[in-house]
Every structure is written in C-alpha cells, then in structure tokens.
N, C-alpha and C positions, 0 to 999 in steps of 0.2 A: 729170856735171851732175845736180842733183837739185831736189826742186821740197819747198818745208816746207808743210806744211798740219795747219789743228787739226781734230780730230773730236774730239765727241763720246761715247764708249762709258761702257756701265754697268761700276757699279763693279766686279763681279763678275768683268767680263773684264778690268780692269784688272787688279785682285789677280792674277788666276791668270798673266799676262802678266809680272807683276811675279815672280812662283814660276819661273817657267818661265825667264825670262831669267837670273838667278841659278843656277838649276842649271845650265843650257846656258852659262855664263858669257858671255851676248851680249849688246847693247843691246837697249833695251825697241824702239827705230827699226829696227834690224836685224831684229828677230822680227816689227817691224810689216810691213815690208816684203817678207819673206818671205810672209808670208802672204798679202798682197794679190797677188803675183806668181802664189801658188799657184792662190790665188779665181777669179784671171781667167785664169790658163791654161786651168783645170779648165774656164770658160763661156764661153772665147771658141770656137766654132765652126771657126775657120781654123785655129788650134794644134793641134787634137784630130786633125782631118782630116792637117796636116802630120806632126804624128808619127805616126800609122796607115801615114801613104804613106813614111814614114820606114820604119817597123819591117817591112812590106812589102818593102819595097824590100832590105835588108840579110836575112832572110830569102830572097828568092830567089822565083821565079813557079813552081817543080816542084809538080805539077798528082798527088795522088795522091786517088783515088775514093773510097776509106776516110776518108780525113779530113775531105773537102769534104763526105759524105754526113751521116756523122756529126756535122759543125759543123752543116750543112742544119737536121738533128733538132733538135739545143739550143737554137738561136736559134729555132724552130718555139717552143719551149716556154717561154722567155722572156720576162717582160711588156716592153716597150717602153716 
C-alpha cells in the first residue's frame, strides 16, 4: 500500500534527482522514496537505538578492559 503526495522541491534538487535516477536506472519515486526512508531512519530515535541493540546483540556481551578503556578515552574526546 502506498500513499501519493506532491511536494514541492527546488529545481536544483530536482535536476540532480533526475541525473541520479537515469544513471541508477530507477524511478525519480523510487529514489524519492529511498531517501525519505533513509532521512527518517537516520532521525527517528527508536531505529537508531534498535539497531545499536541489534549490532550488540549479534556481537556478543565478552567484556574485554582494553577495548571498553579504550572506547572510554574516544568517546571522552568526542564532541556530542
């Protein structure tokens, strides 16, 4: 099931939309669509968390001092 809607965008991002579909040889809907999927995975909050607890999860809980200290440091040094 899918739902049609019109937006608006500058022409600029049409053109390149329109470049980009043609080489990818996909619909101009298809790439729109991808991309909205991608916008809102990237900023939904719950997605982000489920794959973290995903990649976690399939990684494995082995607890080694060297890595945890180490990750400790990086993310210290990382703006947020």
């Amino acid at each position: 099931m899918s739902m049609k809607t019109a937006v608006s965008i500058p022409d600029h991002v049409f053109e390149e939309v329109e470049r980009l579909a043609r080489r990818l040889k996909k619909s101009r809907s298809e790439l729109y669509r991808r991309a909205l999927e991608e916008y809102v995975a990237r900023h939904c909050e719950d997605h982000v968390t489920e794959a973290m607890n995903h990649a976690c999860d399939e990684i494995g809980e082995e607890s080694d001092t060297f890595i945890s200290t180490a990750a400790c440091r990086i993310l210290e040094r990382v703006e947020w």
